[in-house]
Each structure stands twice: as structure tokens, then as C-alpha cells.
N, C-alpha and C positions, 0 to 999 in steps of 0.2 A: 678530194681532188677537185680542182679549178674544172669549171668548162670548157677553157682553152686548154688545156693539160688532158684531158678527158679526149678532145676532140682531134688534137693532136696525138694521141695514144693508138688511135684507129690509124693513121699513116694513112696510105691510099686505101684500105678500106670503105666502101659505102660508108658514109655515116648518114646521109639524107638520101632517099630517092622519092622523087616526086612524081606526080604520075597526074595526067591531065589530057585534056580532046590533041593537045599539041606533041603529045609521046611521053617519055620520060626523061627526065634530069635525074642524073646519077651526082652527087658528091659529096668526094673522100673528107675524110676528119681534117686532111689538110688542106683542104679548099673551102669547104666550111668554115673553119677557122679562121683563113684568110679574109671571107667574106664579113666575119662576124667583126673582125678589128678594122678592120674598113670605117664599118656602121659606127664603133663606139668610136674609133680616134674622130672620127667627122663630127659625132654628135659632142664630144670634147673640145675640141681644138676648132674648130667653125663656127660650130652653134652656142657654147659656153657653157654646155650644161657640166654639171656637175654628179660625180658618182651619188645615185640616187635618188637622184630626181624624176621627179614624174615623167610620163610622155604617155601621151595618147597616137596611137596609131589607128589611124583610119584608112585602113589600106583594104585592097581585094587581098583575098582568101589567096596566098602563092608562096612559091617557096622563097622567092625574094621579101615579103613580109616576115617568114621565120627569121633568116637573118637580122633583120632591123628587132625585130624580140627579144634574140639572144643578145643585140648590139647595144 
């Protein structure tokens, strides 16, 4: 099963909660999802990469860096 199939499988279920001095962020496999094809169509269609190509992410430790991971 795909990631996005995976993560879509959860529906509004939790799939991420994140937890930090700021509260928590709760989100469903379908907002996850959402976030995650955001990341890749951007890094596709904007930036040129290419499925499999490298990328270095130098980001803070946040739930917005998982996205861009999975993206």
C-alpha cells in the first residue's frame, strides 16, 4: 500500500499528533495527505525535481518538516 493510500485509509482519524510548548496539532490521514501532495506537487511542478532525487532538508524539528519528508 502507497503512503498516500495508507494515509488516506485513516479518513479523519489521527494519523499525526504533534505535541510541543505551543499545544497540540492533531491530523487526520486526510489532511496529512493533503499536506503531503502540496509538498510533492511543489517540489515537482515549481522546483523541477524529479521523483528521486535528492533533497536536503534543513529544517527545525516540526510537524510541518514531517510533511516536507514524506513530500
Amino acid at each position: 500500500m502507497s503512503l498516500l493510500a495508507s494515509l488516506l485509509a485513516h479518513g479523519t482519524a489521527p494519523a499525526l499528533t504533534w505535541y510541543d510548548a505551543d499545544g497540540r496539532v492533531e491530523l487526520s490521514g486526510k489532511v496529512l495527505a493533503n499536506h503531503v501532495a502540496k509538498v510533492a506537487n511543489y517540489l515537482s511542478d515549481e522546483v523541477g525535481l524529479e521523483s528521486g532525487a535528492p533533497v536536503l532538508l534543513d529544517l527545525p524539528l516540526h510537524w510541518k518538516t514531517l510533511t516536507w519528508a514524506l513530500g
